[in-house]
N, C-alpha and C positions, 0 to 999 in steps of 0.2 A: 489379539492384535486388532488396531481400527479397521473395519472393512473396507476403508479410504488407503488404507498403507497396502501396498503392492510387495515392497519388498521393506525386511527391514535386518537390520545387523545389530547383534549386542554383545559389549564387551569383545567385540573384536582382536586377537595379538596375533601374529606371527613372526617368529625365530626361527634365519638362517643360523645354521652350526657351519663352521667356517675354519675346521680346523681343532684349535682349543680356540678361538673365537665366539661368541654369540652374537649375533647382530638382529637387534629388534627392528624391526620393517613398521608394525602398526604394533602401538602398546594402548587396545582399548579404546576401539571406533565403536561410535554407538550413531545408528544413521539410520534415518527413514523417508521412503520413497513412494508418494502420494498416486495414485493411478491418474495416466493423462499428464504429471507433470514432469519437465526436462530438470534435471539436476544437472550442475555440471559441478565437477572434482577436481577442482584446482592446486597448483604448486609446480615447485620446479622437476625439472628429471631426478629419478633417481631416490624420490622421499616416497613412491609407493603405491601412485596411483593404478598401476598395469596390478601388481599384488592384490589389490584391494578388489578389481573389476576381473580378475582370476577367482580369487574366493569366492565375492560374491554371484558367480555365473558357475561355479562348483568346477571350474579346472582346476584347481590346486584347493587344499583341503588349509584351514585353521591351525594355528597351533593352541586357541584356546577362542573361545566364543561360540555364536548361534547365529544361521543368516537363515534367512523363515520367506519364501516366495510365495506369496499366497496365501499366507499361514499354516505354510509347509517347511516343519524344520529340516531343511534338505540333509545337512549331515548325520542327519536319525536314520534315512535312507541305506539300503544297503547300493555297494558299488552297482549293480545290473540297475535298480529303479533309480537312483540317481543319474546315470544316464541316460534313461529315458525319459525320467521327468525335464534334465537341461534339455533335449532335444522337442521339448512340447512347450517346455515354460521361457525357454532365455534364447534369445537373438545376440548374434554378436557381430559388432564392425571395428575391424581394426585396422591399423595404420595404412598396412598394405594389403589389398584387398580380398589377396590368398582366395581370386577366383580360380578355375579349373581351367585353364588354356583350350584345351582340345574341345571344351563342348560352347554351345553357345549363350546367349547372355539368358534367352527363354531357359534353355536346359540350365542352367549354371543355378537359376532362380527355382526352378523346378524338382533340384537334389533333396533338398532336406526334406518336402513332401513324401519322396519316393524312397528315401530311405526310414521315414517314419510309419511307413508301408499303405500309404494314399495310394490309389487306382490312377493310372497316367493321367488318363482326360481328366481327371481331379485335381492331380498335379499341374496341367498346363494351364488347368481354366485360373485358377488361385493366382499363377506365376503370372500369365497373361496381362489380369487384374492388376496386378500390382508394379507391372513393368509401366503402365499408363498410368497410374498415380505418380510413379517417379521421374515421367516423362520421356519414355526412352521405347513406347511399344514402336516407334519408328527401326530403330535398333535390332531387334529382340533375336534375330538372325545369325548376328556378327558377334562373333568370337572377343574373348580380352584385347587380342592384340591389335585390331579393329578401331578400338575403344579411345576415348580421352583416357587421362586420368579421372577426371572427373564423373564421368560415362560410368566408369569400372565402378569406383564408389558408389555411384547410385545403385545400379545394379547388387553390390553388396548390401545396400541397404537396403531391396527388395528380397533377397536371399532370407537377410537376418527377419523380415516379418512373417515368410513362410508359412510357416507353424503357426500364426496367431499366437505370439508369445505375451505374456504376463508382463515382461521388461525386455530391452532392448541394451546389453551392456557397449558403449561406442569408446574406445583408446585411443585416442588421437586420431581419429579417423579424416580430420586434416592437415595433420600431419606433414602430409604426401603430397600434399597440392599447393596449388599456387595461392595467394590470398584471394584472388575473385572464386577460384571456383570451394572457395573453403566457407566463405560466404555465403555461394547459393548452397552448398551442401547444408551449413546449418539454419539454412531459407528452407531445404524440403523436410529437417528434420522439426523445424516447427509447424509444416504444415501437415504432418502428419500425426502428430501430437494434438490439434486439432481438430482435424476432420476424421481420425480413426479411433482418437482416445488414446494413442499409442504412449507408455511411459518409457521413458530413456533417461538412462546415468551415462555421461559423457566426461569421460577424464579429456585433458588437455592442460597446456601449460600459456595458451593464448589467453590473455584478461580480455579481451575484444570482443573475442568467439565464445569464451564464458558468458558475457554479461548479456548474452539473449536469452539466456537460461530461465525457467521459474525461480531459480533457485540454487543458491552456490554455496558449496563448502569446498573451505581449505585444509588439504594434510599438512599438518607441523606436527614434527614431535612426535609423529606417530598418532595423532590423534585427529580427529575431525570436527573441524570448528567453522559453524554458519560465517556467511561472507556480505556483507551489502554489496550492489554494485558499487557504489560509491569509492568505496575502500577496493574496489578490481583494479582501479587505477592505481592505487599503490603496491599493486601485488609485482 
């Protein structure tokens, strides 16, 4: 694999069983993910993006293919290392923000260090860090409920960098919000692809919010097909 490709998927399928049913979900994505640049996964509900950014972040396994992080074919892994490689390698943000209520945005930020077995003040200084990159050490205090929507998000999207991960898998992680704050949310997800290197595959079904991407593919068919901006507008 290029040393430039971060992540990459070959030949791709998965098949729900549905009874006496088959229902093909992806029949044979082949997709590659540059270090530092945002992809975003376009289409409408329902054709496979959440499947695809499951796989490829190793929550649900293949029914045929190879996704390689690093040039780590993860499903070669056994179940224990594969866990612990998604918890070192893959950040995740999804629709809804599935923070922890009871603790606060610092602590919330703080988890995944401490459960990757980081020493606290290691955990807090990283969390710390990262809570002011996404603008929010004002915050750092106050609990979800506390939070905007937009607030919570951010703070997810300091969670999912924790770990210093390889890739950053994001679901609709505007989803949930209103259009301004879906905006700035993908305002800080470019500034941190930027200033951190950080790479992110971002499903979404917005053409708007796609087309700040480096870079856009469409699910049709089961398959994954590059996108000009140009053509977002017709999607």
């Amino acid at each position: 694999m290029n040393d430039d490709v971060v992540l990459a998927v070959h030949d791709l399928h998965k098949t729900y069983i549905m009874g006496d049913e088959k229902i093909e979900v992806l029949k044979g994505v082949d997709m590659e993910v540059r270090r530092g640049e945002i992809l975003s996964v376009v289409g409408p509900s329902g054709v496979g993006k959440s499947t695809l950014l499951h796989i490829m972040g190793t929550l649900d396994r293949p029914t045929k293919g190879r996704v390689l992080i690093d040039g780590v074919d993860v499903f070669e892994l056994s179940e224990k290392d594969r866990a612990r490689f998604r918890n070192r390698a893959v950040g995740f943000v999804f629709q809804f923000h599935h923070l922890l209520p009871e603790f606060t945005a610092l602590e919330n930020v703080m988890l995944p260090r401490i459960i990757a077995g980081d020493e606290p003040e290691r955990a807090k200084e990283v969390a710390e860090f990262l809570l002011r990159r996404v603008g929010l050490w004002e915050r750092r205090n106050h609990r979800p409920g506390e939070l905007s929507g937009g607030e919570q998000q951010r703070v997810a999207v300091a969670r999912a960098l924790a770990n210093g991960p390889k890739v950053v898998l994001a679901d609709e992680p505007s989803g949930n919000l209103d259009p301004g704050h879906g905006e700035a949310l993908y305002g800080l997800l470019r500034e941190l692809s930027g200033s951190l290197g950080q790479t992110f595959v971002v499903a979404t079904h917005n053409p708007q919010l796609a087309a700040k991407a480096d870079r856009v593919v469409r699910l049709s068919d089961g398959k994954a097909i590059p996108v000009s901006a140009q053509n977002l507008l017709y999607l």
